[in-house]
N, C-alpha and C positions, 0 to 999 in steps of 0.2 A: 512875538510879532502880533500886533492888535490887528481883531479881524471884524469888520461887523457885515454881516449876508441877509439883506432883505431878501421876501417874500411876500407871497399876499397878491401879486399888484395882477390885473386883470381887465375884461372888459367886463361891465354890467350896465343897465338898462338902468336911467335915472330912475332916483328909488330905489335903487338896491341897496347891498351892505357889500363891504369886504373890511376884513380883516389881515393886515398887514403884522409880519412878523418880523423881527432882526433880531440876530442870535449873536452873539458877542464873542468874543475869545481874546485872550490875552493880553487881560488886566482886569484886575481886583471889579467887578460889575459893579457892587453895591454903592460904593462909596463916590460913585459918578450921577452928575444931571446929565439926561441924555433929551436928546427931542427927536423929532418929526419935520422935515421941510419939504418942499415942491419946486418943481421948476417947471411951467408951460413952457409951451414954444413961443420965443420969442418976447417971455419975461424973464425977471430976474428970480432967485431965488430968494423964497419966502420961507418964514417961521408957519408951522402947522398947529403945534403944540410939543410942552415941554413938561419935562418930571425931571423932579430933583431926585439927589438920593433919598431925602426922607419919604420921599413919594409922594409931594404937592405936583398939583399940575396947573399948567395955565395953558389957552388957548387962543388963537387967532380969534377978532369978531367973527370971520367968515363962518367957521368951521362950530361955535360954541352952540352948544345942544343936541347939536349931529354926530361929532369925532370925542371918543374917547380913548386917552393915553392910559397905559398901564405896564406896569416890570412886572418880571419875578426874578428876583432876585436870586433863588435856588437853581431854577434854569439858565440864567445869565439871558433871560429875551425879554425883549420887550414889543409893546404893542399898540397897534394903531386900527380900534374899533370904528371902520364909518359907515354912518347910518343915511338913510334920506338922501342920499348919493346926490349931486346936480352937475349937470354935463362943465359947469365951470372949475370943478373938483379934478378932470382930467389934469394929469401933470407925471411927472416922475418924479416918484416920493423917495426921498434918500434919509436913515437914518445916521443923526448923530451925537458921537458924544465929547462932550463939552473939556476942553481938558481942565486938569488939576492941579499939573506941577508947571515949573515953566520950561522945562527941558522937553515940554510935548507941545503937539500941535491939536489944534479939534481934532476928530477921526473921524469920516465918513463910509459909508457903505456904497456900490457900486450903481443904487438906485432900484428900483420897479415902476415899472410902467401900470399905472391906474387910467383907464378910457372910462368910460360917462357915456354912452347916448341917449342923447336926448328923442 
C-alpha cells in the first residue's frame, strides 16, 4: 500500500521559512518524479514545484528563488524548503508522486496546512 505523510506545515509570520516534509512508503522512491502542490481556499489546485528521479527541479514563477525542492532517496522523503514566506503562500500543500506504470494512479498525501501572516 503507497503511503505518502506530510509534515512541516504551520503558521509563521511573512518572512519566515518552513520546511515541509513527505515520507513515502510502498513503492520503489527513487525511480519516481514526485512534486509539490497547494490549494487556497476557494482556488484550484496548483503546481509548486517538481523533481524528477534524476533529481531536476522545476518551479512555479510564484515560488522561484524562495521554495526549494529536494529527496533523499535513502530516506524515501522528500522536501519542500520555503523561504521569504508571503501571506499569498498560505494554502494546503499536498505531496505528490507522479505515476509510472499505467496500472497506477498519481498518489497524493493527505495535505498540510501552511498560514502566512502578513
Amino acid at each position: 500500500q503507497v503511503q505518502l505523510v506530510e509534515s512541516g506545515g504551520g503558521l509563521v509570520q511573512s518572512g519566515g521559512s518552513l520546511r515541509l516534509s513527505c515520507v513515502v512508503s510502498g513503492i520503489t522512491f527513487s525511480i519516481y518524479n514526485m512534486g509539490w502542490y497547494r490549494q487556497a481556499p476557494g482556488n484550484q489546485r496548483e503546481l509548486v514545484a517538481t523533481i524528477s528521479s534524476g533529481g531536476s527541479a522545476n518551479y512555479a514563477d510564484s515560488v522561484k528563488g524562495r521554495f526549494t525542492i529536494s529527496r533523499d532517496n535513502a530516506k524515501k522523503i522528500m522536501y519542500l524548503q520555503m523561504n521569504s514566506l508571503k501571506a499569498e503562500d498560505t494554502a494546503v500543500y499536498y505531496c505528490n508522486v507522479e505515476r509510472k506504470f499505467s496500472y497506477q494512479n498519481d498518489y497524493w498525501g493527505q495535505g498540510t496546512q501552511v498560514t502566512v501572516s502578513s
